[in-house]
DRENLUMVEX-346616 format. One record per atom (N, C-alpha, C): residue in one letter; x, y, z. Coordinates in pm, whole numbers, padded with zeros to 5 digits, always signed. Example, Ala and Ser with C-alpha at 12.3 -4.5 7.8 and 13.67 -1.06 7.14 Angstrom:
# residues 2
a+01319-00569+00780;a+01230-00450+00780;a+01320-00330+00780;s+01285-00225+00708;s+01367-00106+00714;s+01290+00003+00787;
***
This chain:
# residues 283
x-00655-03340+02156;x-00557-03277+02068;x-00428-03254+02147;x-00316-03293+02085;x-00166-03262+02187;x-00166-03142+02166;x-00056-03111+02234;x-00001-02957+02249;x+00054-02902+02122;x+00112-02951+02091;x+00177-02922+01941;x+00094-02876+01848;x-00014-02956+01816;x-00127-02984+01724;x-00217-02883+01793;x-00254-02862+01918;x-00318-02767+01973;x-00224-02574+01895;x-00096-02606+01916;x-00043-02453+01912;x-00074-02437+01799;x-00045-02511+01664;x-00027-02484+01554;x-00207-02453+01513;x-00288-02470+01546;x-00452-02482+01556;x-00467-02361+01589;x-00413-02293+01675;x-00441-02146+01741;x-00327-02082+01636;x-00204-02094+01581;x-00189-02022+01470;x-00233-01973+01382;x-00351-02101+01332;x-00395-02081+01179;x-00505-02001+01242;x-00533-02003+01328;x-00654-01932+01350;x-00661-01769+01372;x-00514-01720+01417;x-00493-01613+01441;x-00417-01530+01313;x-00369-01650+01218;x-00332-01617+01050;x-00482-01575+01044;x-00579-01676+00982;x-00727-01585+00973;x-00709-01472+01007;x-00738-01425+01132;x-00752-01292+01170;x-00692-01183+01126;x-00527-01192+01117;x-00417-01106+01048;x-00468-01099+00896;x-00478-01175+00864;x-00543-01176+00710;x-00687-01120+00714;x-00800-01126+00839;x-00922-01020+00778;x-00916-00886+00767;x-00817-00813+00905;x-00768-00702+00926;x-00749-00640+00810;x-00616-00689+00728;x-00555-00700+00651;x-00601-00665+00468;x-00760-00698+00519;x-00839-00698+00423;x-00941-00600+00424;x-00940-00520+00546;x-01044-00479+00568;x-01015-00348+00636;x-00860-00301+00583;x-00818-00171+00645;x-00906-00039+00692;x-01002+00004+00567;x-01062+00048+00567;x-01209+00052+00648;x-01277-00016+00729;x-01352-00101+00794;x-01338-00062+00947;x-01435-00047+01025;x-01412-00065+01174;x-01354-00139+01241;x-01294-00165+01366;x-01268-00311+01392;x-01360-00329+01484;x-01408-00470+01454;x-01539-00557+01528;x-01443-00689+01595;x-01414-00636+01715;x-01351-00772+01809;x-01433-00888+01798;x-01568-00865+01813;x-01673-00992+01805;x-01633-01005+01683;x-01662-00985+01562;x-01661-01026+01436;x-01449-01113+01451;x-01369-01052+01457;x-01259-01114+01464;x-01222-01204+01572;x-01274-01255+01699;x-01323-01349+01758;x-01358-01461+01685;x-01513-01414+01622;x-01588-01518+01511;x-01467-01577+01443;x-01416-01509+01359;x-01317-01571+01253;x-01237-01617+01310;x-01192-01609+01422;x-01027-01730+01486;x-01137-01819+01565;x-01281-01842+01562;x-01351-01929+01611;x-01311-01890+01762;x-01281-01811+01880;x-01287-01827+01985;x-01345-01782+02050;x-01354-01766+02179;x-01498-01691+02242;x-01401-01567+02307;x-01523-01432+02268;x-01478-01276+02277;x-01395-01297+02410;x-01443-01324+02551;x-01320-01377+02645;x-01188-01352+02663;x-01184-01465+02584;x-01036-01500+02563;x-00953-01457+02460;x-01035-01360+02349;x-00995-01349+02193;x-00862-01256+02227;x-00896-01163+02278;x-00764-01068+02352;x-00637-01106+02340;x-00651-01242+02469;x-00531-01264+02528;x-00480-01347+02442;x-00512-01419+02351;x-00475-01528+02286;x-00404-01439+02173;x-00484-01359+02119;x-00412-01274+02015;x-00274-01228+02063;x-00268-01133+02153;x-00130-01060+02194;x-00040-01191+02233;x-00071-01310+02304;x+00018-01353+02308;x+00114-01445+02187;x+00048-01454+02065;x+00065-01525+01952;x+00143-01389+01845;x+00100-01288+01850;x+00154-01116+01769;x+00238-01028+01869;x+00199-01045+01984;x+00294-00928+02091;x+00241-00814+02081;x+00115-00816+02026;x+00038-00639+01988;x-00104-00714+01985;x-00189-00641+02071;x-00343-00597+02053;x-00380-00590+01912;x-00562-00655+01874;x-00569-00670+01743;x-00566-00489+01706;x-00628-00422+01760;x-00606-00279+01786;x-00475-00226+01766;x-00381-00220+01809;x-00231-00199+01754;x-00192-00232+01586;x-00214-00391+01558;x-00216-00426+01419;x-00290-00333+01323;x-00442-00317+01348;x-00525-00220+01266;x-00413-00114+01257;x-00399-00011+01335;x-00366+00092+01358;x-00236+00073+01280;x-00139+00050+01322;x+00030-00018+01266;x-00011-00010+01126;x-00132-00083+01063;x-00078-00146+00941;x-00173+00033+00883;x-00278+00051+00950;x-00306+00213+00869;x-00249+00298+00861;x-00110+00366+00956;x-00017+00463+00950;x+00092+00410+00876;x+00134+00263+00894;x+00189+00220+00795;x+00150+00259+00609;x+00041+00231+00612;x-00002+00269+00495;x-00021+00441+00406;x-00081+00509+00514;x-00100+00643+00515;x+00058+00723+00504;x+00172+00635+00562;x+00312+00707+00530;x+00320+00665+00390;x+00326+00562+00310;x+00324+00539+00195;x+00262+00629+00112;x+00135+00657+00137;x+00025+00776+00016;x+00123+00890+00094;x+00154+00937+00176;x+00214+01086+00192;x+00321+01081+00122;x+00404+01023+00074;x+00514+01023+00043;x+00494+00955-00156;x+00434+00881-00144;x+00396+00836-00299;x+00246+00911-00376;x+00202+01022-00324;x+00083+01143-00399;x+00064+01199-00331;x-00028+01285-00375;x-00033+01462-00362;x-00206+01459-00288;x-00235+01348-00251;x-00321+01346-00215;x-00360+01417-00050;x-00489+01487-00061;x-00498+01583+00067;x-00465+01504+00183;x-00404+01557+00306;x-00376+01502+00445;x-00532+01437+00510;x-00598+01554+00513;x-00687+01528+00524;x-00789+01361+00495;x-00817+01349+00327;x-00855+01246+00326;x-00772+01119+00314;x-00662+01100+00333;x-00581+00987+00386;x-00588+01008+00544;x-00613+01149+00633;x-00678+01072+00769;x-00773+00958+00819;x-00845+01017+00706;x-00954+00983+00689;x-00998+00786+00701;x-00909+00774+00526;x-00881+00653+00544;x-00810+00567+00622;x-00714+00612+00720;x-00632+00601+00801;x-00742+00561+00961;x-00902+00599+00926;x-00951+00577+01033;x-00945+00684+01177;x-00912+00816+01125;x-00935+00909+01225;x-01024+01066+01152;x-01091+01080+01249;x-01236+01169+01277;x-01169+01360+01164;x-01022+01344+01241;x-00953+01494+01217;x-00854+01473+01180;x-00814+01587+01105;x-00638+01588+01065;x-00564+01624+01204;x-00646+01698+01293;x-00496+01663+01413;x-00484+01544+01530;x-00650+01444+01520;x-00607+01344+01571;x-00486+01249+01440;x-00494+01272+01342;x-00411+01149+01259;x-00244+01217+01333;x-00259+01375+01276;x-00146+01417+01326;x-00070+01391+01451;x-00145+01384+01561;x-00098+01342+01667;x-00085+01189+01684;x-00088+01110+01596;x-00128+00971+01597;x+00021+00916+01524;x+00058+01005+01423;x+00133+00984+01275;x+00232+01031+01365;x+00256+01185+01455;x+00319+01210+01540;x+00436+01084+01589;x+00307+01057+01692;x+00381+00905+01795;x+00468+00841+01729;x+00391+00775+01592;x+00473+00645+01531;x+00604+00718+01488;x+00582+00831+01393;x+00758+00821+01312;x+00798+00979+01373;x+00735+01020+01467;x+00831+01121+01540;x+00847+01243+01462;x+00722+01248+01349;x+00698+01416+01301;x+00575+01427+01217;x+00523+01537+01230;x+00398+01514+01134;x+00352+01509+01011;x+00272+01469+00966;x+00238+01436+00835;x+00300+01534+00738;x+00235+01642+00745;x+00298+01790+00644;x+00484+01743+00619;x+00517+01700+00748;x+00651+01719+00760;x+00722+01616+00700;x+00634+01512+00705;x+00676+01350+00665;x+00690+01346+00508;x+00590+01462+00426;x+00557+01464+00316;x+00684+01530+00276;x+00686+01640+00322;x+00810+01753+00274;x+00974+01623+00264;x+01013+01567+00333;x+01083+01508+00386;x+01132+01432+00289;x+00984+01340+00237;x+00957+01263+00156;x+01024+01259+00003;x+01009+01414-00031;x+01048+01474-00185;x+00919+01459-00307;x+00903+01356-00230;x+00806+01305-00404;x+00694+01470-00448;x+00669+01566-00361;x+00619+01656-00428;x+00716+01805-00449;x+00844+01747-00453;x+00944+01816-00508;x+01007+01820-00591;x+01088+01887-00686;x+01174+01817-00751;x+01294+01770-00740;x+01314+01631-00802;x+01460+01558-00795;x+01579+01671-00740;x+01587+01605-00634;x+01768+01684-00599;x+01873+01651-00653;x+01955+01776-00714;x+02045+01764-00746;x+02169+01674-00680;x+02245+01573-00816;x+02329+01501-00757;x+02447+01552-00729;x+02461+01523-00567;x+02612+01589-00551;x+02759+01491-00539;x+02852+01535-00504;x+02974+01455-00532;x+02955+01386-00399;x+02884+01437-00295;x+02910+01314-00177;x+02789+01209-00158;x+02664+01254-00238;x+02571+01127-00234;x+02658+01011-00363;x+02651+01094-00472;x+02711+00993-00574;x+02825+00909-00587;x+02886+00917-00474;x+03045+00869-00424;x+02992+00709-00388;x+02861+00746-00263;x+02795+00672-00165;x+02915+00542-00173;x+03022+00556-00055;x+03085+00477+00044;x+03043+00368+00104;x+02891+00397+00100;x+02831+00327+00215;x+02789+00180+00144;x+02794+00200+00030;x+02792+00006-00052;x+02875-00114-00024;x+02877-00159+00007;x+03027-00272-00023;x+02929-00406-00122;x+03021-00467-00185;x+02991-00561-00222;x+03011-00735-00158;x+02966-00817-00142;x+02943-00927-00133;x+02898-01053-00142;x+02976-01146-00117;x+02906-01269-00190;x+02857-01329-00086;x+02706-01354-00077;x+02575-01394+00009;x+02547-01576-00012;x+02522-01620+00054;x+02497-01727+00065;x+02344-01753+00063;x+02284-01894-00016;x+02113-01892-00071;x+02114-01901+00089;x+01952-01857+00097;x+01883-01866+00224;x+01739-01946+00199;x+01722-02038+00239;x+01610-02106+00248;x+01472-02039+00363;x+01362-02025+00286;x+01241-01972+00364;x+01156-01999+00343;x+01080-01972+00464;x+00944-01969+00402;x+00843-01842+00400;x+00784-01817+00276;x+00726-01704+00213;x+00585-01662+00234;x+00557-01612+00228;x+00382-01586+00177;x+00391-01458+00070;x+00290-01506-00056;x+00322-01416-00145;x+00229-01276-00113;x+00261-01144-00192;x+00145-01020-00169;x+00163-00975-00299;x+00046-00934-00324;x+00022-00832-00442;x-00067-00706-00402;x-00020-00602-00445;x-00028-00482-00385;x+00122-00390-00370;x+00036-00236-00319;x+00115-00190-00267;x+00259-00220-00209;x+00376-00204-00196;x+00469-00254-00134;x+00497-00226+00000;x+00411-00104+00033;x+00429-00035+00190;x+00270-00126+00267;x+00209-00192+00192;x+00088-00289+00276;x+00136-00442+00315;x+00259-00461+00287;x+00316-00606+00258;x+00345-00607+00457;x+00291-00599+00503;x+00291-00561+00698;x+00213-00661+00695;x+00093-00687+00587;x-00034-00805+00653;x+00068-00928+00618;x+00058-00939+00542;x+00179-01083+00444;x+00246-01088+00601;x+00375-01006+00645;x+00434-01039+00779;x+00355-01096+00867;x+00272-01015+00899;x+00190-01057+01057;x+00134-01170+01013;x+00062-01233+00882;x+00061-01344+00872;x+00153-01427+00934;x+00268-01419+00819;x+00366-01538+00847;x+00416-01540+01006;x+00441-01437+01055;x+00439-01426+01201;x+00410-01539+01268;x+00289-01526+01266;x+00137-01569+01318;x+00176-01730+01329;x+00222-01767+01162;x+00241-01901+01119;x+00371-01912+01250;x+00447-01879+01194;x+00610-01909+01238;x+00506-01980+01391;x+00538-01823+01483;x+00472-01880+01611;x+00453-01993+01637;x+00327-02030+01607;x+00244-02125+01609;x+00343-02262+01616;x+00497-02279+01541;x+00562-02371+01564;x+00693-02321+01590;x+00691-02244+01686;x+00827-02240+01782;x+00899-02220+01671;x+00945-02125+01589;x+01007-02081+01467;x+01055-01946+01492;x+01008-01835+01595;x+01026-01735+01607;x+01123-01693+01724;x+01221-01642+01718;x+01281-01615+01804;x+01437-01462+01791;x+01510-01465+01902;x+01590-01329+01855;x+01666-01387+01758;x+01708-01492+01669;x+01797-01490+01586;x+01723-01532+01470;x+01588-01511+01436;x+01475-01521+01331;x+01541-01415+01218;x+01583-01425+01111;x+01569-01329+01001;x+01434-01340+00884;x+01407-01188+00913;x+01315-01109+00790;x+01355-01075+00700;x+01270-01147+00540;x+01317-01059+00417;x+01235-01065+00360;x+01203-00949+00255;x+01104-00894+00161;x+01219-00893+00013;x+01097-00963-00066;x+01133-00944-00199;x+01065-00896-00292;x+01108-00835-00363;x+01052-00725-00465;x+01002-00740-00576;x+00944-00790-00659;x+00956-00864-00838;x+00949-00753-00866;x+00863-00654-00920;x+00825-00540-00984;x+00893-00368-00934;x+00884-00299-01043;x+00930-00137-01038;x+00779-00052-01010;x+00787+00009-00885;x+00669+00071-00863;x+00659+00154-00970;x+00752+00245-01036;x+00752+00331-01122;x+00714+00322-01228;x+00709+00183-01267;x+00619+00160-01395;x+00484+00008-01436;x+00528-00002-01290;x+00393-00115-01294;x+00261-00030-01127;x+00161-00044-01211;x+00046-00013-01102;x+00016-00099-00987;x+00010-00006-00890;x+00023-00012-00751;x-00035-00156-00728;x-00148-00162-00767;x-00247-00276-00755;x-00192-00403-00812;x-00092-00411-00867;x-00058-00531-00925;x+00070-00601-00895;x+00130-00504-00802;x+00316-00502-00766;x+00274-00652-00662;x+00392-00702-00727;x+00427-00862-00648;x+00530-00837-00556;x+00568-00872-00480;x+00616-00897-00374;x+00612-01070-00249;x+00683-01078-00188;x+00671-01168-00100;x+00750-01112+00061;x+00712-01182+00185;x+00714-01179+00299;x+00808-01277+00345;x+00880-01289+00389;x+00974-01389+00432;x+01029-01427+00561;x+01085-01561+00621;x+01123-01577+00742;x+01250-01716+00693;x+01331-01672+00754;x+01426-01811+00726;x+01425-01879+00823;x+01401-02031+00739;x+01394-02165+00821;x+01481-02237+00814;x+01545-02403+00892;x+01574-02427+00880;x+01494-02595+00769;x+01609-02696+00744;x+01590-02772+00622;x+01465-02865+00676;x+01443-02869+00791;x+01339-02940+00859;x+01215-02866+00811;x+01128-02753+00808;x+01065-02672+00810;x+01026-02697+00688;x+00836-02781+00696;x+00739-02772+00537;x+00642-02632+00590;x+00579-02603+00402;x+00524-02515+00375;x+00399-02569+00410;x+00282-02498+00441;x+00131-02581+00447;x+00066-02409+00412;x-00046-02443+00365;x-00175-02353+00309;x-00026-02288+00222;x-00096-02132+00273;x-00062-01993+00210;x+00105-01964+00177;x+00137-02045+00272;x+00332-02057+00334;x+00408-02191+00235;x+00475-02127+00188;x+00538-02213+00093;x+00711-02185+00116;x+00797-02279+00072;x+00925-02266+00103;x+00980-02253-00014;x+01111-02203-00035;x+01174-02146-00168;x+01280-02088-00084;x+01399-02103-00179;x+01514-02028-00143;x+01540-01898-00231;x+01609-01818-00170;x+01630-01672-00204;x+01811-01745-00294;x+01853-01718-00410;x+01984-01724-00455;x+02060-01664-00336;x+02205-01708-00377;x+02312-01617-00322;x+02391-01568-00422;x+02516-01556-00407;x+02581-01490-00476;x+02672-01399-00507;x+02683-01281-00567;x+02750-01110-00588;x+02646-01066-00567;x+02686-00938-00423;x+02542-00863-00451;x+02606-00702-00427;x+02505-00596-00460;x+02591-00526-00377;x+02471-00506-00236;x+02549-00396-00149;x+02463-00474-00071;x+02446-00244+00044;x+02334-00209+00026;x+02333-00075+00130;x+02233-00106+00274;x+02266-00078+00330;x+02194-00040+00512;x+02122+00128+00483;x+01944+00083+00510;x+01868+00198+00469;x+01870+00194+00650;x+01822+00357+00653;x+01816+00353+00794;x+01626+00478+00822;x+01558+00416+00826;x+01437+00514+00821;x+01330+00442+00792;x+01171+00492+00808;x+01069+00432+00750;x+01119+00337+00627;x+00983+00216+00616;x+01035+00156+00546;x+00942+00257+00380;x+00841+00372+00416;x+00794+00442+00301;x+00925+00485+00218;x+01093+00506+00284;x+01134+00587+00212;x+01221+00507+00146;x+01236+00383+00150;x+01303+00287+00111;x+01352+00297-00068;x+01221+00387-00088;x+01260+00470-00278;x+01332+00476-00315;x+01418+00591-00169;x+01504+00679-00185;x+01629+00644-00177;x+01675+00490-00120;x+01823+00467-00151;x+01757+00370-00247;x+01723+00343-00285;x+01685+00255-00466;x+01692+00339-00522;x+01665+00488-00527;x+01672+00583-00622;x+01866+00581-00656;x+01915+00611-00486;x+02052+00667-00522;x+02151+00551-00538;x+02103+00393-00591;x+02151+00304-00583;x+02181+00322-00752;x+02049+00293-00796;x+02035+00325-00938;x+02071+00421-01042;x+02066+00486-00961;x+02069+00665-01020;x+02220+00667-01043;x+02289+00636-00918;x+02424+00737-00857;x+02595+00626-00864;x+02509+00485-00760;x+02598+00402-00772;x+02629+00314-00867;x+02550+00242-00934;x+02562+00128-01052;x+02613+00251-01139;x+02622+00337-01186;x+02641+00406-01303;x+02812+00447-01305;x+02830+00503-01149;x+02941+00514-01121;x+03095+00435-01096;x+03034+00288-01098;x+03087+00179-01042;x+03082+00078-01169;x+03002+00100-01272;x+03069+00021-01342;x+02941-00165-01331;x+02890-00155-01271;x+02833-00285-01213;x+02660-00263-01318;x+02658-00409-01334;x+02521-00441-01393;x+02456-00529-01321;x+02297-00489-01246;x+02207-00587-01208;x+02225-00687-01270;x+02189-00816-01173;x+02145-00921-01203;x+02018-00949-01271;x+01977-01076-01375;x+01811-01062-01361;x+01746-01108-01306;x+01754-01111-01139;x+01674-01150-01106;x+01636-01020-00976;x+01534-01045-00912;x+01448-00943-00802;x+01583-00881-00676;x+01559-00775-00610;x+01627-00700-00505;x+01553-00791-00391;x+01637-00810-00314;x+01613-00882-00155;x+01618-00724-00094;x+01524-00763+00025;x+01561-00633+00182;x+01555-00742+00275;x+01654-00741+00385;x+01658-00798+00490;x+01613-00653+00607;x+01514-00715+00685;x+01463-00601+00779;x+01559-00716+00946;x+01659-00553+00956;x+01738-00629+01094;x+01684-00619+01265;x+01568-00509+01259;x+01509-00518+01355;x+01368-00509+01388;x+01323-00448+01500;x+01180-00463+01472;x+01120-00374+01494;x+01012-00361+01373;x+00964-00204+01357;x+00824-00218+01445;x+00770-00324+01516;x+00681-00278+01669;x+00739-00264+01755;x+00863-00261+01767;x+00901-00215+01904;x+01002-00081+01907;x+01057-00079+01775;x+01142+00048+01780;x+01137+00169+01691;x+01123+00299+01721;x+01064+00381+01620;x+01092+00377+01464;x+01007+00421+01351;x+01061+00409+01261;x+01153+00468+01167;x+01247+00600+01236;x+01392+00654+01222;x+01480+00525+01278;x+01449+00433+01381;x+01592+00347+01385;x+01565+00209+01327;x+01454+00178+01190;x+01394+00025+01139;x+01548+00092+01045;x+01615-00060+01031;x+01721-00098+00968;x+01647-00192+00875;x+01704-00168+00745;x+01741-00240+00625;x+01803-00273+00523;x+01825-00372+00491;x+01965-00407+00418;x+01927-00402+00276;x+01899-00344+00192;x+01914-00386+00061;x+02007-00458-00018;x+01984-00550-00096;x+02082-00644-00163;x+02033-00631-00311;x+02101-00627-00407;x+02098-00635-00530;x+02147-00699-00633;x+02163-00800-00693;x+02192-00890-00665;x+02292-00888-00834;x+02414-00867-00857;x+02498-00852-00970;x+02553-00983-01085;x+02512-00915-01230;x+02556-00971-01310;x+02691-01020-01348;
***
């Protein structure tokens, strides 16, 4: 087998894996068992992983459960407690100290923060002004996708997939752009059914194979805000986009889906400084 054909072989194999995780949040993690599935021997399963993700399969589990667990704190009223739980820790002050690390305050606090078990804040003259929009005309971006259905704060497996893929053919690098697209309104379609996709832009050389398919994102009029925080709270400038700016401004959505471009990277930098661009895309 050449090298080429060799890398891309250890991709798909480590897609498997991102995808059992992925599936199996809830679940122990069994290195032997995720070994089994990328076919390699326990050995080597380690090193081959981190060097293909940049994170321990251990990190991913973990990442994509606090990932998730900020989502339920912030989207129900559900006890701390049993989202520790599911989150895969014994106590509420190991999650706490865990939830701690990642976004730099604790759960109780993340919730309060959050609003969703508050009521709507009043709109004032300096959110509803929001300066911080500009409009622009975006140019299509060609990618390649992997679709998710679900949750919108679980769409982390969909990434580490495509990741996984990219890798595998020298596709990944510092001038790689991430984007997530949206089809559905959490607010009135159930959790379990919200579409979404995962994204990486390629260039015109670049085919789709299995799960990874290529499609371009339109360009266009958009308007366009920089969220700056977890990506759980991402609601909250869609709230004051909708709510505050289109109303004020005069502007009508497009019909078609909201783009997020994610500008940096949320394994390596806390999630108060994950940047994202929302785009919206105008009639």
């Amino acid at each position: 087998m050449t090298k080429p054909a060799t890398i891309l072989d250890y991709s798909r194999r480590i897609d498997r894996v991102v995808e059992h995780i992925g599936a199996h949040l809830d679940e122990p993690l069994d290195l032997a068992r995720l070994a089994e599935v990328a076919c390699f021997s326990p050995y080597h399963f380690h090193r081959i992983y981190r060097a293909f993700t940049g994170e321990t399969a251990a990190d991913t589990l973990r990442r994509l459960r606090l990932h998730r667990a900020a989502g339920e704190l912030v989207r129900s009223s559900g006890e701390v407690a049993a989202i520790a739980r599911r989150a895969g820790y014994g106590s509420v002050e190991a999650f706490t100290r865990a939830f701690r690390q990642a976004y730099g305050t604790p759960p109780a606090a993340y919730r309060t923060r959050g609003g969703l078990v508050l009521p709507a804040p009043a709109i004032d003259e300096t959110e509803s002004t929001m300066n911080d929009v500009t409009i622009r005309d975006l140019d299509p971006i060609r990618v390649a996708a992997i679709s998710h259905r679900g949750p919108y704060t679980e769409i982390g497996t969909a990434f580490a997939r495509l990741s996984a893929w990219a890798a595998g053919r020298g596709l990944l690098g510092p001038n790689t752009r991430a984007f997530g697209v949206a089809y559905d309104d959490p607010g009135t379609v159930p959790a379990a059914e919200l579409r979404s996709e995962a994204c990486l832009m390629v260039g015109p050389e670049v085919e789709g194979e299995g799960d990874v398919y290529i499609r371009e994102i339109p360009g266009g009029r958009h308007a366009v805000l920089l969220h700056k925080g977890p990506y759980a709270e991402l609601h909250r400038s869609y709230r004051r986009l909708y709510r505050d700016w289109f109303p004020a401004n005069g502007f009508v959505p497009a019909d078609r889906p909201a783009v997020e471009e994610y500008l940096n990277d949320c394994r390596t930098l806390p999630p108060e400084e994950w940047l994202t661009e929302i785009r919206i895309p105008l009639a």
